[in-house]
C-alpha positions as CSV (number, residue, x, y, z in Angstrom):
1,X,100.8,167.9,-10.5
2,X,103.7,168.7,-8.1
3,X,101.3,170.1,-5.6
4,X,99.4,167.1,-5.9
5,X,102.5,165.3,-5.3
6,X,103.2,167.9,-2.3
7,X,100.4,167.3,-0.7
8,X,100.7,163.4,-1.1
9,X,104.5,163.5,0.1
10,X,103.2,165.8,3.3
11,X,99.9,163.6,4.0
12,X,102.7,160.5,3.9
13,X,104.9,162.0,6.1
14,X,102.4,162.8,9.0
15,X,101.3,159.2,8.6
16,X,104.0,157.2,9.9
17,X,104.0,159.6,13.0
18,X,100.5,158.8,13.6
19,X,101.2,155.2,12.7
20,X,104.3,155.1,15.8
21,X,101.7,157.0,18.3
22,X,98.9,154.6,17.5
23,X,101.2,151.5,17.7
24,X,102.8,152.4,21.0
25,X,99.2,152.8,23.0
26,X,98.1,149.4,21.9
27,X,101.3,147.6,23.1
28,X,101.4,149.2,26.0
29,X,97.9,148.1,27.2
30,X,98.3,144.7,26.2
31,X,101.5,144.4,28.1
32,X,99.0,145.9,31.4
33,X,96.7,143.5,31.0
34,X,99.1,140.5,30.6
35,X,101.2,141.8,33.8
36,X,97.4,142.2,35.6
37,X,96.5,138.5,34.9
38,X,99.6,136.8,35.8
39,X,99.6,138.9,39.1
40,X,96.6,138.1,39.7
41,X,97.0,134.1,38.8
42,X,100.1,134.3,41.3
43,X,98.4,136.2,43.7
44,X,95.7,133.3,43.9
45,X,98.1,130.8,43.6
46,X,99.4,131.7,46.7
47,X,96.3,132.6,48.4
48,X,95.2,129.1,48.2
49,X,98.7,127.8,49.6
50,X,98.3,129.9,52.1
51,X,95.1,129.2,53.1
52,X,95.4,125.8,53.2
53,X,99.1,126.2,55.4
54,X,96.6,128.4,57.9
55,X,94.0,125.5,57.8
56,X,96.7,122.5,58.0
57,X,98.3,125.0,61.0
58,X,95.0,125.8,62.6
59,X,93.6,122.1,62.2
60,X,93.5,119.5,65.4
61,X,95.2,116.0,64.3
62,X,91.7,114.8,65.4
63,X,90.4,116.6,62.2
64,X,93.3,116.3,60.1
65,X,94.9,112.6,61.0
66,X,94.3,109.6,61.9
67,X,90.8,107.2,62.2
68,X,88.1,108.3,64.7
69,X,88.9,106.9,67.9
70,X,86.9,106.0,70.9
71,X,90.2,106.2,73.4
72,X,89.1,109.7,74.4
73,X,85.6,107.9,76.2
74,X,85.1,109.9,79.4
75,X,85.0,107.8,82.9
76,X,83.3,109.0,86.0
77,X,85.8,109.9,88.9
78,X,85.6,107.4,91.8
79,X,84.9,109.0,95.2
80,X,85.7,108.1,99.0
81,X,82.5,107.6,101.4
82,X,83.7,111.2,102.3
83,X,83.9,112.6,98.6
84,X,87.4,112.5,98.5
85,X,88.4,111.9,94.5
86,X,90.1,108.3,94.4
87,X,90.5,108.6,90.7
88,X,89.8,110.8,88.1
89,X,90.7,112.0,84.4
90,X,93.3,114.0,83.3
91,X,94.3,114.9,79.7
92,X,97.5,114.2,78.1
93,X,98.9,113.9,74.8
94,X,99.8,110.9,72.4
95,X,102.1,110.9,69.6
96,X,101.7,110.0,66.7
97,X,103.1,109.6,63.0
98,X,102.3,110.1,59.0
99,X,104.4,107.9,57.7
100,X,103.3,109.6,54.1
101,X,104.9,112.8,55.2
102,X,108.3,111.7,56.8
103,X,111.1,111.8,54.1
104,X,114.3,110.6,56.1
105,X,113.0,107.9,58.7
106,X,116.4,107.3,60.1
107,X,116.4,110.9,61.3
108,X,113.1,110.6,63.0
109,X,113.8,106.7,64.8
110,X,116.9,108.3,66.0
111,X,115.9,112.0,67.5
112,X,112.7,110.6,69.1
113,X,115.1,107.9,70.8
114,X,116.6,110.8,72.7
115,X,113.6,112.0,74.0
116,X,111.6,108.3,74.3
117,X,114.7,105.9,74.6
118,X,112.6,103.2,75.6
119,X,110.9,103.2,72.1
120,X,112.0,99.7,70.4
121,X,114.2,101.1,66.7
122,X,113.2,98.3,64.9
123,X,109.4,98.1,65.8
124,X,109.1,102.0,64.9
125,X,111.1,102.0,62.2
126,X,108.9,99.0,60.5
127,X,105.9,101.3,61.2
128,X,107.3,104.5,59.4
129,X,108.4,102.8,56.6
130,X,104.7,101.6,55.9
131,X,103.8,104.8,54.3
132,X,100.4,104.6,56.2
133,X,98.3,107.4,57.0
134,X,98.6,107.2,60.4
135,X,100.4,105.0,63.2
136,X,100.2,105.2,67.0
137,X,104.2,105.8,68.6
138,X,103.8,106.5,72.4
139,X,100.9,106.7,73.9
140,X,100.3,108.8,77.0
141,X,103.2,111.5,77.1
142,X,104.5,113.4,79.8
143,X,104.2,117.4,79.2
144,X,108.5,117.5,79.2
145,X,108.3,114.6,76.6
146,X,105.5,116.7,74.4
147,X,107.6,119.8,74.9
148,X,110.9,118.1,74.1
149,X,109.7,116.4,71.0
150,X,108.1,119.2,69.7
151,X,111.2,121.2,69.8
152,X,112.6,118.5,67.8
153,X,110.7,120.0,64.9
154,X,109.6,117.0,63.0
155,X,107.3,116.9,59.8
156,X,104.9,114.1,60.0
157,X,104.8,113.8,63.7
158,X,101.8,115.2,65.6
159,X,100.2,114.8,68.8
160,X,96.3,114.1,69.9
161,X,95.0,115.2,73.0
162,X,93.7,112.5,74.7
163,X,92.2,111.4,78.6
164,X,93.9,109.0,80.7
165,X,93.1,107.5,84.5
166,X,95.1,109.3,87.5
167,X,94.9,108.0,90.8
168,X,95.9,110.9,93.1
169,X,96.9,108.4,96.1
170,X,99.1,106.3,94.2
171,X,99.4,102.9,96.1
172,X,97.4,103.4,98.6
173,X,93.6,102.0,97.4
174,X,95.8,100.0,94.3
175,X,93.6,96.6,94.8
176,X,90.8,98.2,95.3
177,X,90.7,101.0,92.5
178,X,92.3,98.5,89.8
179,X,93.4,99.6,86.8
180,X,92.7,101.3,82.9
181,X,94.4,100.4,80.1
182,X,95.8,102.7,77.5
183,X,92.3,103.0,75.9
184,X,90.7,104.3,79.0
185,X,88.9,101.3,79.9
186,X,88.4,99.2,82.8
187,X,90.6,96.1,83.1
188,X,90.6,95.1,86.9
189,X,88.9,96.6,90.0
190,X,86.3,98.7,90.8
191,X,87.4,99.9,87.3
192,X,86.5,97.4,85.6
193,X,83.3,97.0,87.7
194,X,81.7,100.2,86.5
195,X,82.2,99.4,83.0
196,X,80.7,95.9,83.3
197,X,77.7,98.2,84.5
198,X,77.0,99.7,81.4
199,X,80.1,102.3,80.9
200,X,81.5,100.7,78.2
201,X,78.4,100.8,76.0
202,X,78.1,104.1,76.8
203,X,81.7,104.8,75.5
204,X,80.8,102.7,72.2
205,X,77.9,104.5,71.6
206,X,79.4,107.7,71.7
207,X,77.4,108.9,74.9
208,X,80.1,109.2,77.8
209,X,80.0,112.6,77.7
210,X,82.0,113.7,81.1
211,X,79.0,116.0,82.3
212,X,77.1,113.5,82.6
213,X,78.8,111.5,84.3
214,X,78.1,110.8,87.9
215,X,81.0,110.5,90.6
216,X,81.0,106.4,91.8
217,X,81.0,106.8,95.2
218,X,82.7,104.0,97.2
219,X,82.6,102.6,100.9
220,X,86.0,103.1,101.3
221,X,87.3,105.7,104.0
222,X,90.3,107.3,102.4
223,X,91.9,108.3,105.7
224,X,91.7,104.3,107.2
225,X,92.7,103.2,103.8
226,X,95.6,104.9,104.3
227,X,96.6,104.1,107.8
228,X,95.8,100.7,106.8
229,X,98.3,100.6,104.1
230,X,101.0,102.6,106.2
231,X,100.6,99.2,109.3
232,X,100.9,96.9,106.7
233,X,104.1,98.4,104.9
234,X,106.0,98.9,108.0
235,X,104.7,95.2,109.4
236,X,106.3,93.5,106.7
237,X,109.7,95.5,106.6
238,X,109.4,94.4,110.8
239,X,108.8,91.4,110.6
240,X,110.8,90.8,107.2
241,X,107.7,89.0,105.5
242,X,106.8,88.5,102.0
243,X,103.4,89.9,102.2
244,X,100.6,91.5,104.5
245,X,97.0,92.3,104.1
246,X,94.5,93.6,106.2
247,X,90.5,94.8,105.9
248,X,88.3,97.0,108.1
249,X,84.7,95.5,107.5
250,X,81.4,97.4,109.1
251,X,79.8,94.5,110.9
252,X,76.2,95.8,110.4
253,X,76.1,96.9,106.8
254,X,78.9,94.4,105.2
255,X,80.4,98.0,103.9
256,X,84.3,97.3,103.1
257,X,85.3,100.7,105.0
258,X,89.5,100.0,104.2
259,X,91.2,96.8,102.0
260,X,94.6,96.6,101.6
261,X,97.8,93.9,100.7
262,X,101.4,94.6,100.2
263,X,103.3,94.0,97.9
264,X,101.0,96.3,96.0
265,X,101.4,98.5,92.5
266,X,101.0,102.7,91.3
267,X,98.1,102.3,89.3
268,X,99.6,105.7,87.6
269,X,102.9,103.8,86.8
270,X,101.8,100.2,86.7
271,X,104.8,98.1,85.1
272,X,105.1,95.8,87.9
273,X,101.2,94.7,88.6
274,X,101.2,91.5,87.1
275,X,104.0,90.4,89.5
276,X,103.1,87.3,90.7
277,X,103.7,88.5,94.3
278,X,101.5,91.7,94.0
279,X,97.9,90.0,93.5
280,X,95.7,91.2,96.1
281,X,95.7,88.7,98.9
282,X,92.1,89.7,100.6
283,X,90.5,88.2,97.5
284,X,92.3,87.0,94.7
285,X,94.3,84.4,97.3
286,X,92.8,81.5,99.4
287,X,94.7,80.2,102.5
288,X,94.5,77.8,105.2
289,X,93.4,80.1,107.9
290,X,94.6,78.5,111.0
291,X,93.4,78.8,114.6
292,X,91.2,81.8,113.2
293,X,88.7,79.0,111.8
294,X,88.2,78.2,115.0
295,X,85.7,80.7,115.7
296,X,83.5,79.1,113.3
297,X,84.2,75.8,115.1
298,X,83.1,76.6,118.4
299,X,80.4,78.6,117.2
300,X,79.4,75.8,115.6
301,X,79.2,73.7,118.6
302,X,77.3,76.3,120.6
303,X,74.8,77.1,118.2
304,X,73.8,73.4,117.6
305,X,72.8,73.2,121.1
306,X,74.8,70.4,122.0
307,X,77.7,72.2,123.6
308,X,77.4,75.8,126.1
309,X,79.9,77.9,127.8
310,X,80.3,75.3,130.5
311,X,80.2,72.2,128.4
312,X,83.8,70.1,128.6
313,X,86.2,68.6,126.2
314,X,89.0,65.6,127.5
315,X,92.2,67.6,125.6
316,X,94.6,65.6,127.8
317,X,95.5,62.6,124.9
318,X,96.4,63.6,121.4
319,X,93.8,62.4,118.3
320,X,95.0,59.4,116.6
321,X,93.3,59.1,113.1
322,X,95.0,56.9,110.3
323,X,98.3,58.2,110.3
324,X,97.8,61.7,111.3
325,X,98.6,62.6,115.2
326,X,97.0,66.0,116.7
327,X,98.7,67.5,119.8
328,X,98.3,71.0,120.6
329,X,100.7,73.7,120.3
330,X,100.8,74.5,124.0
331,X,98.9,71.5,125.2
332,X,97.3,71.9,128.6
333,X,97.3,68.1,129.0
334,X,93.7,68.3,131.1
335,X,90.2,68.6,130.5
336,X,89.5,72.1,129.0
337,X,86.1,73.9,129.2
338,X,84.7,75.9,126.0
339,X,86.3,78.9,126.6
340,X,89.6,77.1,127.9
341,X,89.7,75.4,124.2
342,X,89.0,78.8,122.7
343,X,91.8,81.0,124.3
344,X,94.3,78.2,124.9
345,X,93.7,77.3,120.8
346,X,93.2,73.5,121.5
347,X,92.9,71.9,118.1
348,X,92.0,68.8,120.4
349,X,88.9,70.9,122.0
350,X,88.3,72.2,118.8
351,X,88.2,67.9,117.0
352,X,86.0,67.4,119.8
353,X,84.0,70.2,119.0
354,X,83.4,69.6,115.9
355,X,82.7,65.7,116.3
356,X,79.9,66.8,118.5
357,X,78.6,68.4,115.1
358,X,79.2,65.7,112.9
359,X,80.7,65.2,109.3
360,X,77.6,66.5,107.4
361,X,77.1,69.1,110.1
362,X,80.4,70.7,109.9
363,X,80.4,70.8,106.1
364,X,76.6,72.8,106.2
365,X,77.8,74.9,109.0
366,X,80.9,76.2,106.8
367,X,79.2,76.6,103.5
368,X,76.1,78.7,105.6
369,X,78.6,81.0,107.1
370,X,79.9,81.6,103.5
371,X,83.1,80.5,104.0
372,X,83.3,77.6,101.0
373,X,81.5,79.2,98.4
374,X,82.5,82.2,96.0
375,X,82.1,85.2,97.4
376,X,79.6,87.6,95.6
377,X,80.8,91.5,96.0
378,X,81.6,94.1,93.3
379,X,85.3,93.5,93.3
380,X,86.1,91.1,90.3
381,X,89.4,89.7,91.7
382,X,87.3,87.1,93.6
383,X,89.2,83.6,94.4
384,X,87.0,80.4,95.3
385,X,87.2,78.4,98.2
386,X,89.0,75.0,97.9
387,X,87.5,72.0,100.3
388,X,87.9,68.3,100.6
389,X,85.7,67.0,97.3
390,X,84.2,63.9,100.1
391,X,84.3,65.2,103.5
392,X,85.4,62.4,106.2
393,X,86.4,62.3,109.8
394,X,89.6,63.4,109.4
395,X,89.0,65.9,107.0
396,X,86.3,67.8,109.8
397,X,89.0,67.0,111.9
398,X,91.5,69.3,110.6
399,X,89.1,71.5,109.1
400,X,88.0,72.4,112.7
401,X,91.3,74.1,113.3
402,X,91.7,75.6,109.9
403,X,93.3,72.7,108.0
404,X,92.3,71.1,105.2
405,X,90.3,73.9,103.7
406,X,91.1,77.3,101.9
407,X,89.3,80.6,102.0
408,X,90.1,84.4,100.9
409,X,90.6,86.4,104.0
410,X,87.9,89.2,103.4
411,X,85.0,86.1,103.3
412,X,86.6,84.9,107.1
413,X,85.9,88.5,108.3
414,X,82.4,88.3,106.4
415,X,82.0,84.9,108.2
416,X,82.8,86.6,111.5
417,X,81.2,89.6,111.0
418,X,77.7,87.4,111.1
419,X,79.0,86.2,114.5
420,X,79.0,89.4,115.7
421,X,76.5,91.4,114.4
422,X,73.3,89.5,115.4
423,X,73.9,86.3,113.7
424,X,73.3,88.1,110.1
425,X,75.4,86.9,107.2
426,X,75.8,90.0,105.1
427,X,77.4,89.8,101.7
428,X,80.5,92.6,101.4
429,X,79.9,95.6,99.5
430,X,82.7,98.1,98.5
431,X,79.8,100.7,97.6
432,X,77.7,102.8,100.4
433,X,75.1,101.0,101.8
434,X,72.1,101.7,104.3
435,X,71.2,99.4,107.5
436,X,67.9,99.3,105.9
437,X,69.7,97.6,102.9
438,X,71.2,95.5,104.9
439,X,68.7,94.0,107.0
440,X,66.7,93.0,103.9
441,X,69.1,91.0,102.3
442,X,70.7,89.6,105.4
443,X,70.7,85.6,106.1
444,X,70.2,84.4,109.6
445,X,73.0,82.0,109.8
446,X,73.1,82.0,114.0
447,X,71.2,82.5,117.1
448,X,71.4,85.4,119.1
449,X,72.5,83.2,121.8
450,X,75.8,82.1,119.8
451,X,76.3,85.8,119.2
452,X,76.4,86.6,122.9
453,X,78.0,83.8,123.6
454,X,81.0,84.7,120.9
455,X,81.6,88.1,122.1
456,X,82.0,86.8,125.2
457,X,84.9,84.6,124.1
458,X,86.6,87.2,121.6
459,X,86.8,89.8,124.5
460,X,88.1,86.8,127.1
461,X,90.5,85.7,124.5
462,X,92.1,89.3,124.1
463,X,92.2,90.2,128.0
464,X,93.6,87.2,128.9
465,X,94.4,84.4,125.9
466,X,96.5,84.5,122.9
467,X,95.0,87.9,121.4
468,X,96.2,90.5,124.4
469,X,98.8,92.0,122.1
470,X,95.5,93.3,120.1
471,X,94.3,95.4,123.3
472,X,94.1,98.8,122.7
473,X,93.3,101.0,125.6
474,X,89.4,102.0,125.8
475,X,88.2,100.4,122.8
476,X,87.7,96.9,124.2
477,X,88.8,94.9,121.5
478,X,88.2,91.3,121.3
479,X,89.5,88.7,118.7
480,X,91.4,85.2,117.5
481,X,94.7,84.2,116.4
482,X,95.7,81.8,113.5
483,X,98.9,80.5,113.1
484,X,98.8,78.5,110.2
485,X,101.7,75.9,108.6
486,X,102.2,76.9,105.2
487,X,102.3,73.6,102.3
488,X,105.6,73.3,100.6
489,X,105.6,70.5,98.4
490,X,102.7,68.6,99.5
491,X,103.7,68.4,103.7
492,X,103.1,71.4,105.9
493,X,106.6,73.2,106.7
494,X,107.4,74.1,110.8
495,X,109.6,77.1,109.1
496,X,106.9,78.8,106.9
497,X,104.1,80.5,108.8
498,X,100.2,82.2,107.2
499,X,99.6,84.0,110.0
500,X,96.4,86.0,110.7
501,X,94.6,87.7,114.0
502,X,90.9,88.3,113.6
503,X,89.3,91.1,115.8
504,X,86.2,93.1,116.7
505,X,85.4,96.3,118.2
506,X,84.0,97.4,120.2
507,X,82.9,94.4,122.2
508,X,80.3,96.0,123.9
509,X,78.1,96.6,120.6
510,X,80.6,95.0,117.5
511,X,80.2,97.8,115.0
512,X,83.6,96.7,113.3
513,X,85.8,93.2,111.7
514,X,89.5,94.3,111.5
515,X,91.6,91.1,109.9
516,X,95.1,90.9,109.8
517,X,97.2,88.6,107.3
518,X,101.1,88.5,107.5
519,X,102.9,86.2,105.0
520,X,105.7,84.1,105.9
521,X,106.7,86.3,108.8
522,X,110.9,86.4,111.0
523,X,110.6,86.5,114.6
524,X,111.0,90.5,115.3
525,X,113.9,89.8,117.2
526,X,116.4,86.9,117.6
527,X,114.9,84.0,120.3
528,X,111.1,85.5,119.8
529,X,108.5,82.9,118.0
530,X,106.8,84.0,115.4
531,X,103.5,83.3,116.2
532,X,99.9,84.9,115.2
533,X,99.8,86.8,118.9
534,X,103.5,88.6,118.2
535,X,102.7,89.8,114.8
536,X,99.3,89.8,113.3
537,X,97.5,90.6,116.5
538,X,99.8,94.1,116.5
539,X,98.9,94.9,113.4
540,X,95.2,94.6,114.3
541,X,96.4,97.0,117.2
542,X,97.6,100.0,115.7
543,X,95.2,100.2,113.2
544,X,92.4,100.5,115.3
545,X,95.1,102.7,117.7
546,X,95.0,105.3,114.6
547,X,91.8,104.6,112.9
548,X,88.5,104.1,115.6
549,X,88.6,108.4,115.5
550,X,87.7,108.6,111.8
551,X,85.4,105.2,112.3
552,X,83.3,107.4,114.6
553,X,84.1,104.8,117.7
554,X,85.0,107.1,120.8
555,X,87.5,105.2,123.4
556,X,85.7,104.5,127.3
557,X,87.6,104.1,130.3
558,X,86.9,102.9,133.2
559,X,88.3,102.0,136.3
560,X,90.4,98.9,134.8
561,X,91.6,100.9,131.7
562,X,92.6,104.6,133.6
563,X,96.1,102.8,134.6
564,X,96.5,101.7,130.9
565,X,96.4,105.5,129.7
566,X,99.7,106.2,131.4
567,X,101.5,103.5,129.6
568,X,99.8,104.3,126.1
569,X,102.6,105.0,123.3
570,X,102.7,109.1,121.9
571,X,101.5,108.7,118.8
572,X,102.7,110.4,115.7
């Protein structure tokens, strides 16, 4: 019995030792298996986080914010005659907010004011406050303004990359070029042109993909466009005018080589383009012409056979009609051949003239030679031609000397260009265009007589009339001056001039129109007039002075022009 018991009492006392050892593995694994899992549930935890901060980081806020948006459609550059990029895109970035991100909106309105002060607080306040998923702030950034507002370190603000219009020569081809708006689309111009031809379904459809995309070449010479520009500037700061334009048209082909008018606009920076002074005055404006109409007059009378070269007008009484009087400016008080009328500027002759012609006559005559109808060309700013609604003797009357009737400047040089060229009315073209092309749509409008007979007169008129101011050495430029009365309420004014010179060159073969406008011009200096012949007709003058090289017209002197090489300015 009490080994039995010994036994029992040993057996029990090895027991709970064996008990302890057993009980201490099992806790110990269960306690490395719960430490395991919740490492491991952390450890995923913050994987995901931080996968999705690498994704959020790595993702573009095309892919991560904001509605699909077409304002990234590609447009083609816009090329010179010469290749020369006119205009072109560039990228740049927008900002943009998350209005379901920003916690403190009074902190964001206030540090992007320091970097974008012109940004209205109220307006961008309202549109944080919306909680949207996505508003637009400032479109269009400079890389400073990127860089500075990203320093600023703002959550919910992001930027998206996006393609915008530069014009690499500013001012220079503004009229011309026209404009894009925010969206990358067309809104005046040639701009807006080549969208209207199919661009801007090929933006909405996804498909104005930049390779693609052909350069638009134009007809425009860069290098004239520019000296153009430069003439006009300095004309109106000389002459202290409101405006000035001026156009180089090629005679044979209708090709608008160089287009300009001042006041003009940066198409990169264009706040001030709707200001009413800066429309483009070669299209967009119509204006009594003046004495420059009467090139049309007289050709008129010539090529309806009823007048020649030697024919004669009485110019010694003024015309009496109702109440209106017409004298001449500087009357010759005599009887006046055709060409007398046409470099003395007799708006007697030119009355005369034109009652040769007749009422009905005169009114065909101007609407063939395109100058009362709408002009058809690319450019979109297009102004139409304002007329007498019932044409009567008095109305031809003053319409022969460029009263009475309004027309854009570029359609007078298309008008003249037909008396030049042949007696081919050609329709103006701002794209390249062939001789071939030209001939087949060209309108007769004139007989080669008239032609001959016109060239004739322009070169007479600048040798020895009212247009020798327009002479430039060796490239035998001919032409007409207009010095038109502006309207001020409802009566012409004797202080307020439109004055314009209209030229051709060279006489021999008239390859180029060059028309000057100048807008309310000052005599240069005290005691001068400021008549057509002292400041238009100059204008005309240097810009063929600094242009005929790159026009491809070479200068010819003989024996009569040698002594006028002396006394030729140095140019710059």
């Amino acid at each position: 019995m009490m080994k039995f018991w010994k036994r029992k009492l040993e057996s029990n006392d090895a027991l709970p030792q064996e008990i302890v050892i057993q009980g201490e593995g099992r806790s110990g694994g269960k306690t490395r298996t719960r430490v395991a899992l919740i490492a491991t549930v952390f450890f995923g935890v913050y994987a995901v986080i931080g996968g999705r901060l690498v994704y959020y980081g790595l993702a573009t806020p095309e892919e991560s914010a904001g509605p699909a948006s077409r304002v990234t459609a590609s447009r083609p550059d816009i090329v010179d005659r010469n290749g020369e990029v006119l205009a072109t895109d560039i990228k740049t970035a927008s900002l943009f907010a998350e209005p379901k991100r920003i916690v403190d909106v009074d902190e964001v309105v206030e540090k992007l004011s320091t970097v974008l002060p012109e940004l209205k607080h109220e307006q961008t306040y309202n549109k944080l406050k919306t909680k949207q998923g996505f508003v637009w702030l400032k479109r269009q950034l400079t890389p400073k303004q990127q860089a500075d507002i990203m320093a600023l370190g703002l959550p919910g603000i992001g930027f998206r990359s996006e393609k915008r219009r530069f014009y690499p020569g500013g001012e220079t081809a503004s009229h011309i070029l026209g404009l894009t708006n925010v969206d990358n689309k067309g809104i005046a111009g040639l701009e807006k042109f080549v969208d209207d031809q199919g661009l801007a379904d090929l933006q909405a459809s996804g498909l104005a993909i930049p390779r693609d995309l052909q350069p638009v070449q134009l007809s425009i010479d860069n290098r004239v466009q520019h000296i153009m520009r430069d003439e006009l500037v300095q004309a109106v700061n000389r002459y202290h005018a409101i405006a000035a334009g001026a156009v180089v048209l090629n005679a044979k082909t209708g090709e608008v080589v160089a287009l300009a008018s001042v006041p003009d606009f940066d198409p990169n920076n264009p706040f001030n383009a709707l200001d009413k002074d800066r429309f483009n005055r070669m299209t967009a404006g119509v204006f009594e012409m003046g004495s420059t109409i009467k090139s049309f007059t007289t050709a008129m009378a010539l090529d309806s056979g009823r007048m020649n070269l030697n024919s004669t007008v009485d110019a010694s009484r003024p015309i009496t009609i109702g109440r209106q009087t017409i004298r001449d400016f500087h009357g010759k008080h005599r009887v006046l051949t055709v060409p007398e009328v046409f470099i003395y500027s007799s708006n007697i002759g030119s009355a005369k003239e034109a009652d040769v012609v007749g009422i009905d006559g005169h009114r065909e005559f101007m609407h063939r030679m395109g100058l009362l109808d709408k002009l058809q060309t690319e450019l979109p700013e297009i102004a139409k031609p304002t007329e007498p609604r019932v044409w009567k003797k008095v109305h031809s009357i003053t319409i022969s000397f460029g009263h009475g009737m309004s027309t854009t400047p570029l359609q007078t040089a298309v008008g003249a260009a037909a008396l030049m060229n042949g007696g081919k009315l050609i329709p103006p073209t701002f794209l390249p265009r062939t001789q071939a092309e030209a001939d087949a749509i060209g309108k007769q409008v004139v007989s080669a007589k008239t032609v001959e007979d016109m060239r004739y007169l322009y070169r007479l008129n600048a040798e020895v009339g009212s247009g020798k101011r327009a002479e430039v050495a060796g490239y035998r430029v001919g032409g007409k001056t207009g010095t038109a009365e502006k309207v001020e309420n409802g009566r012409y004014s004797k202080n307020k001039k439109f004055n314009a010179f209209l030229a051709a060159f060279p006489m021999d073969d008239p390859t180029y129109i060059v028309l000057s406008i100048i807008d309310e011009p000052q005599p240069e200096k005290p005691g001068m007039p400021a008549t057509a012949g002292l400041n238009a007709a100059p204008i005309v003058a240097n810009i063929i002075r600094r242009s005929a090289n790159f026009l491809g017209v070479s200068p010819r002197f003989d024996e009569g022009d040698a002594a006028q090489m002396v006394s030729l300015p140095a140019e710059d």
